[in-house]
Phi, psi and omega in degrees: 000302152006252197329313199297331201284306179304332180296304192299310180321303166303333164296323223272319215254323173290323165323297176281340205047082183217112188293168185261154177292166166258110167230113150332091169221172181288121185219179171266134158215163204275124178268343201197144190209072155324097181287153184253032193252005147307344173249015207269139188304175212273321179265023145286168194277095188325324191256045175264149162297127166221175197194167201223083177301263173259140201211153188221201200196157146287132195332315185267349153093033177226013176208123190261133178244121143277165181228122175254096163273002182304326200263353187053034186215178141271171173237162166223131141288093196286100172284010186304340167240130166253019160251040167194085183294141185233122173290165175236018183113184188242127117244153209261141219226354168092018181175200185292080169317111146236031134211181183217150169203139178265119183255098180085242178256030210224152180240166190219120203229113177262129212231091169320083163261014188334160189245336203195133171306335179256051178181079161301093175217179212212151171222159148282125183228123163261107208242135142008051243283282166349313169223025181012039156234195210265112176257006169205197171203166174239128168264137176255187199264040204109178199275097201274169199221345178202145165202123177222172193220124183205131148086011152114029182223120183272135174232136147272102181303110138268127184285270204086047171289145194288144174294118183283340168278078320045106160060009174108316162126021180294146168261172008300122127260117162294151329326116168299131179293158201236145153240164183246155162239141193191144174276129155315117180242091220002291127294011190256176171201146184258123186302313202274011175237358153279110212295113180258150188257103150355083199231002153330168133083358191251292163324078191336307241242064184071054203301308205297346178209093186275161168197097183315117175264303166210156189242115156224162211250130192285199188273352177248002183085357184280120177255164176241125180230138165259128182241102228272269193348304222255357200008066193212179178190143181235165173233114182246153184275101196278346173274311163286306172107349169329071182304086168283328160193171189219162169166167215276142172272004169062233179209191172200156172240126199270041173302140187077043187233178179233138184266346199219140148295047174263002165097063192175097166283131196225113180279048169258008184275164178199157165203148186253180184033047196277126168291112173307306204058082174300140177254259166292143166227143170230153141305136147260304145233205203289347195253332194234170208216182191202099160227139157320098193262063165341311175071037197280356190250295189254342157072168172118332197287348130070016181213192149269206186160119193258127170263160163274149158318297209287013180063025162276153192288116156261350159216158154204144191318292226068236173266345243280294173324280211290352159275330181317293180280357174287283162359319203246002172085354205261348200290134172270059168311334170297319182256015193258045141334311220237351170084228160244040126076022177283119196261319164292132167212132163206160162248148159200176173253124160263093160080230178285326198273136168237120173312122128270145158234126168233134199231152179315003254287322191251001184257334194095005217222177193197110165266164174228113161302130185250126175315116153246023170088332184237249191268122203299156157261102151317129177247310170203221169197118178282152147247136210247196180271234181250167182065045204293156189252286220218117165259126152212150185248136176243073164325324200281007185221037186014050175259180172193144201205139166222129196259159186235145171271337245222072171281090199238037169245002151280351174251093185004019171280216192261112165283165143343116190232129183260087212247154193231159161219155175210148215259084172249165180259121180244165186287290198216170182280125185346299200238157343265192175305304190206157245170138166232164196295154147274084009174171200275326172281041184062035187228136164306148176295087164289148174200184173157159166061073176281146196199011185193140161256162162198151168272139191274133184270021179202012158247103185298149232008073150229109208227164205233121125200152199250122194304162192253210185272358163308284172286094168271352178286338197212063185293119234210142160232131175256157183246130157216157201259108166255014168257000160272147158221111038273157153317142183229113155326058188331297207221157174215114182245139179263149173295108186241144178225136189037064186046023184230165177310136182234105211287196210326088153266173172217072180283109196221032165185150183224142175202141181264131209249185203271301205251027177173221178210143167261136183239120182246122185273084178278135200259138165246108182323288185327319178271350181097004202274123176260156164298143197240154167225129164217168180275136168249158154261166176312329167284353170077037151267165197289147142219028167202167158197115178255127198258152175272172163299153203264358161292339187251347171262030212219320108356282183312146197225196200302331193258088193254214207295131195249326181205153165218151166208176201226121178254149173065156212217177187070214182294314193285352158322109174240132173256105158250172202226126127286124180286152193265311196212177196312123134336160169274018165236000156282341187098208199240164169058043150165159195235163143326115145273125175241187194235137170234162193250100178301344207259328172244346162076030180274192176204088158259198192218187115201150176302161170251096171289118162272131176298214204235172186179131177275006188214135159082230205206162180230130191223196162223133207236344178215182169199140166201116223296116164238120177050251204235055201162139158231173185264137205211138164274100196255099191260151142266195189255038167249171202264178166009212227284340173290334178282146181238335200230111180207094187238167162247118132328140154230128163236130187295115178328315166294008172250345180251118197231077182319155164210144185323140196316167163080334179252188174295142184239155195269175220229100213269178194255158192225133156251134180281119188281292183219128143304103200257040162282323178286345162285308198285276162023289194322302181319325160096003161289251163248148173256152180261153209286316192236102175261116162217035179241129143207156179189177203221111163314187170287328186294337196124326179302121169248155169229159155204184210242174160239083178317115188264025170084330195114023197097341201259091184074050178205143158312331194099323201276139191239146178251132175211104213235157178259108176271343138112199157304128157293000000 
């Protein structure tokens, strides 16, 4: 009775965005974050693609098996202490992996060797958990795509998936995909008993070319398959091999969703009779099931479903998750055709509780349900990297592992990450950080790519901060309440010029000014976009925009203005702006701070040193007025285990003594406040690249922010942390 009343209480509280009292229950948090490019031989090509896909475990929960297929192997990962996950290695598997499941001492690895999409073909390959190689193989009827094992019964998917450059990527393409079954001999299987299952003939919806996506097996030996093209699903008799019933996985009608790439997140969209298309699937117990309706095909369907065997619905998501991830900053406006995408489903029983986990692909994220037989409770949301792939849950070590597929470290982004979590009773869950209220018609507050902090001067945690040009359509200043935790987005004002939205800023600084905020607008020459300095009123219409000078803007290069803040009041009023990186009349290893006067409309300056870095490049991303000093955020631009330079700066007010643009400008001195890799650290993910908020409440309190781009090539995940007294 507890638990259940705090699980609801907590669904309750994520929903409306309202914090919780601190009462102790079980939640997950990320302890370890393994990049999985730590396991590539040493003589590989280091920036070649790999990805962490589909991932299983060893009996005893202390090795992780993956399938990288770019690389055409598994990986292993030793997890005996899991919060300092250690690689293990390759092994190279002769073709694509795509799933792996451990039955015993034994890993069972399904493998694409296919030549051609119309000449499919496929192997089981079994490898050796002790010595980790391979000791034997199965040739299958074609390209399998899922393998799971339960209750003495091995199932296979063969997709036989269709060319997607063809006709649109439509079906029919013959060869029709197929599932194979096979009995189990405590870990062996005999290649001469497997059973291919017929699933023609089944399917409203291109009955002639089914193409099986993933399979699990229930506590009876009963598999479950999903045919996502086919929107349709079957239940087969894993011993016979019998297709005991079939039926359509149907459809859903979406209200409050956003529909469009325009530079906004807008819930005012809707679409009906949308085809789930199912991806994943699990048994929750022998009568219902659970999938991930990914929607890859006719696409769009953004949610889950819990089925009954006999394939009536007993519960369904809808949009409820995707406002969920509307809330958390997670939503993928650039990429949302399909919404946020759920692809991922696993289960498990923890204790008392039986676990949905369900994930995000394009949102990054993992929800986690707790089963109450009718409508699941959300209990919280994990963050993964980007794109998690492969859910697996390890009751017998209160663990959860999640894999990200979604590679960007040969162009310096962020790899393929193997992230573990664990379940403990906790006041609340790590992340997230920070979260927003709902708007008055009961819908959430979309936001995401925070790119400025400010402070309020007479309310302590009460902060200003305003999104950059990922949303350009709806350039927004937020209130956030930071004595809630998470922090909560209250309010949203939008920047307006001559009463209409005022479309393409790059708002990347904020400062409060007597009757409004001053916002700084970073310009990209190359696009024709100048660097801004403009004025709002509180309501945030535009009432200046101010251009720098044009001797100095002659100079200026793509990386303009990053952050403002503002000293002295009256005739003394100074607005200053950081420039994020050198201009071209700085030299090199330093940039403009400049100073503008409101009072004389003048414009000086002074420099800045930047440290030095042997990789990417080093800039500034914020400024801000503290006493008798201000604070500057000096980052560089690299990711996980590349970042090195993510500081806090104080330069003495008495040192910034500006002298007029054209001439030499003087060269101020820096004190280091804080090194803030071990606060990005502390999350136990990767650290992320751009911390580019900071500010000093009324009380004294500094914070600072991450900008996550809007999703866009990101996890999504925003750290937005209380740094106490500098």
């Amino acid at each position: 009775m507890y638990r259940s009343f705090i699980a609801g209480s907590l669904a309750a509280a994520l929903l409306s965005g309202t914090a919780l009292s601190a009462s102790a229950a079980e939640y997950f948090d990320r302890i370890a974050s393994f990049p999985i490019t730590l396991n590539a031989p040493k003589d590989a090509d280091q920036k070649a693609e790999t990805v962490a896909e589909i991932i299983s475990v060893s009996e005893d929960g202390k090795l992780l098996v993956y399938t990288d297929s770019p690389r055409k192997a598994v990986g292993f990962i030793d997890i005996t202490d899991p919060a300092s996950p250690k690689a293990g290695g390759l092994l190279a598997v002769g073709g694509e992996p795509t799933s792996v499941k451990v039955v015993g001492g034994k890993a069972y690895v399904a493998v694409n060797t296919s030549e051609s999409f119309t000449n499919p073909s496929g192997k089981l390959v079994a490898v050796n958990l002790a010595d980790r190689k391979i000791s034997s193989e199965c040739t299958l009827p074609g390209q399998p795509d899922s393998v799971a094992a339960h209750a003495g019964i091995l199932a296979i998917a063969i997709e036989n998936e269709r060319n997607e450059e063809i006709n649109d990527g439509a079906l029919p393409q013959l060869p029709a995909g197929s599932l194979v079954v096979a009995s189990l001999n405590g870990d062996q299987v005999d290649c001469a008993a497997l059973k291919t299952v017929n699933l023609t003939g089944l399917a409203e919806v291109v009955g002639e070319d089914p193409e099986p996506e993933f399979v699990d097996v229930s506590d009876e030996g009963k598999v479950v398959v999903t045919m996502q093209e086919n929107n349709h699903i079957a239940i087969v008799d894993g011993k016979t091999g019998t297709v005991e019933a079939h039926f359509s996985a149907g459809s859903v009608d979406l209200k409050n969703i956003d529909t469009k790439k325009d530079g906004k997140i807008d819930l005012s969209g809707s679409m009906e009779k949308v085809a789930r298309e199912p991806d994943a699937v699990h048994w929750i117990d022998v009568n219902r099931f659970v999938t991930a309706n990914e929607g890859d095909w006719k696409g769009g369907s953004r949610g889950f479903t819990i089925f009954n065997k006999n394939g009536s619905v007993a519960y369904e998501s809808g949009a409820s998750l995707e406002h969920e991830i509307v809330s958390l900053g997670h939503y993928p406006d650039k990429r949302n055709k399909k919404g946020v995408e759920i692809e991922g489903i696993e289960t498990g029983r923890f204790g008392n509780d039986n676990l949905i986990f369900v994930g995000s692909e394009r949102g990054s994220v993992v929800a986690v349900y707790r089963d109450t037989g009718a409508t699941p409770e959300l209990l919280q949301v994990l963050p993964t990297g980007i794109g998690p792939e492969g859910l697996l849950a390890i009751p017998s070590r209160n663990l959860f592992v999640a894999t990200s597929e979604t590679d960007l470290h040969g162009e310096g982004g962020a790899a393929p990450h193997v992230m573990i979590y664990q379940r403990a009773e906790r006041a609340a869950p790590a992340y997230p950080t920070i979260r927003s209220a709902k708007n008055a018609d009961g819908l959430p507050m979309g936001w995401g790519a925070l790119s400025g902090l400010a402070a309020d001067k007479a309310q302590a945690g009460k902060l200003y901060a305003i999104t950059d040009s990922f949303y350009s359509a709806a350039p927004r200043i937020l209130t956030i309440d930071a004595t809630k935790k998470p922090a909560l987005i209250t309010a949203e004002t939008l920047v307006t010029r001559n009463g209409a939205a005022a479309e393409k800023l790059d708002l990347e600084g904020i400062a409060v000014a007597q009757d409004g905020f001053w916002l700084a607008s970073e310009g990209n020459l190359e696009k024709g976009v100048k660097n801004l300095l403009i004025k709002v009123d509180a309501k945030g219409a535009i009432q200046q925009e101010i251009n720098v000078p044009a001797e100095l803007e002659k100079g200026a290069k793509n990386y303009g203005f990053e952050g403002v803040t503002v000293t002295g009041s009256g005739a003394d009023e100074t607005v200053w702006l950081a420039v994020q990186r050198e201009w071209a009349d700085d030299g090199k290893n330093a940039v403009k701070l400049l100073a503008y006067k409101p009072s004389d409309k003048s414009w000086s300056a002074v420099r800045y040193p930047l440290d030095s870095t042997d990789a990417g490049w080093i800039g500034l991303s914020e400024i801000t007025a503290v006493g008798d000093r201000v604070i500057i955020i000096e980052r560089d631009n690299q990711i996980a285990e590349k970042a090195k330079v993510k500081k806090l700066y104080a330069v003495s007010l008495a040192d910034m003594k500006p002298a007029k643009i054209g001439g030499e400008l003087p060269l101020v001195k820096k004190t280091l406040v804080r090194d803030l890799l071990a606060d990005l650290k502390a999350a136990k993910g990767y650290v992320l690249d751009k911390v580019e908020g900071f500010t000093v409440d009324a009380a004294g309190d500094a914070y600072i922010v991450t900008d996550n781009d809007g999703v866009d090539n990101s996890s999504g995940e925003t750290q937005f942390i209380k740094l106490g007294k500098l």
